[in-house]
N, C-alpha and C positions, 0 to 999 in steps of 0.2 A: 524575534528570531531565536532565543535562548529557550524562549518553550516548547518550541517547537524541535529543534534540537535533544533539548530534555524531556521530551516524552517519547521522541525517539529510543535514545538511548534506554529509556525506562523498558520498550516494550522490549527492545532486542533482551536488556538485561532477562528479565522472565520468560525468552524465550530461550537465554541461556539455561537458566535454572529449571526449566521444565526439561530440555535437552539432556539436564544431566541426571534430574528424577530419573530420566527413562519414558516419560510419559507426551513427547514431543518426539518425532522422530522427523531429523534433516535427512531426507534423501538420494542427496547429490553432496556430491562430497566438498565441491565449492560455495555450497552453501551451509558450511559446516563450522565447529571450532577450528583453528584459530581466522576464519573468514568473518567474521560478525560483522566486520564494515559494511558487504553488500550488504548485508541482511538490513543498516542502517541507512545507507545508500540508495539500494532499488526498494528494499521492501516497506519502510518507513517511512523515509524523511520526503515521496513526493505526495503522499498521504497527507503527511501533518501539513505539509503546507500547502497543499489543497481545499485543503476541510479548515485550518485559519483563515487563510482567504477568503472563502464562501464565507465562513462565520463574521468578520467585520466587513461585510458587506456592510453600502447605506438601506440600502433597500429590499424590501422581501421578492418584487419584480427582479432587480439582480440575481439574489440569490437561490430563485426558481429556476431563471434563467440556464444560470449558468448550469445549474446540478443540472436540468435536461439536455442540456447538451452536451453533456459527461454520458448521460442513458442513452442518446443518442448514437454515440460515439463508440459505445459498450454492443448498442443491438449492433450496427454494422461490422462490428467485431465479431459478432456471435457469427451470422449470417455467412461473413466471408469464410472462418475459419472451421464452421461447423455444418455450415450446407453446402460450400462449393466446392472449397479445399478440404474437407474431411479429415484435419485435423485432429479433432477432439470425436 
């Protein structure tokens, strides 16, 4: 759980640092300085502990498994929000 945590923290870190290069731009203001927690919150930490998960899987069947019905999940994503609802 600590590394995952810590690579968290890691990515938001160099998303600070690119932020402040100038060469990152936050678009929305609540996902801005001094907000960095979402950023650690929604943007990161269900990532890392997703892709942990998947990765100490027993089995390469598990971990097929699982990732296709992540794409799964993503196509009827697509479909609803971009062919029916015309969101995107």
């Amino acid at each position: 759980m600590v590394l995952r945590q810590a690579n968290s923290l890691l990515c938001v870190f160099i998303e600070v640092i690119l932020n402040q290069w100038g060469v990152l731009v936050w678009a929305y203001p609540w996902w801005n300085w001094p907000n960095v927690w979402l950023i650690i919150l929604i943007g990161y930490m269900p990532y890392m502990i997703f892709s942990f998960w998947v990765h100490d899987m027993e089995s390469m069947k598990k971990k097929v498994t699982v990732v296709a019905a992540m794409w799964v999940i993503v196509i009827v994503c697509l479909v609803l929000f971009m062919g029916i609802l015309k969101w995107i």
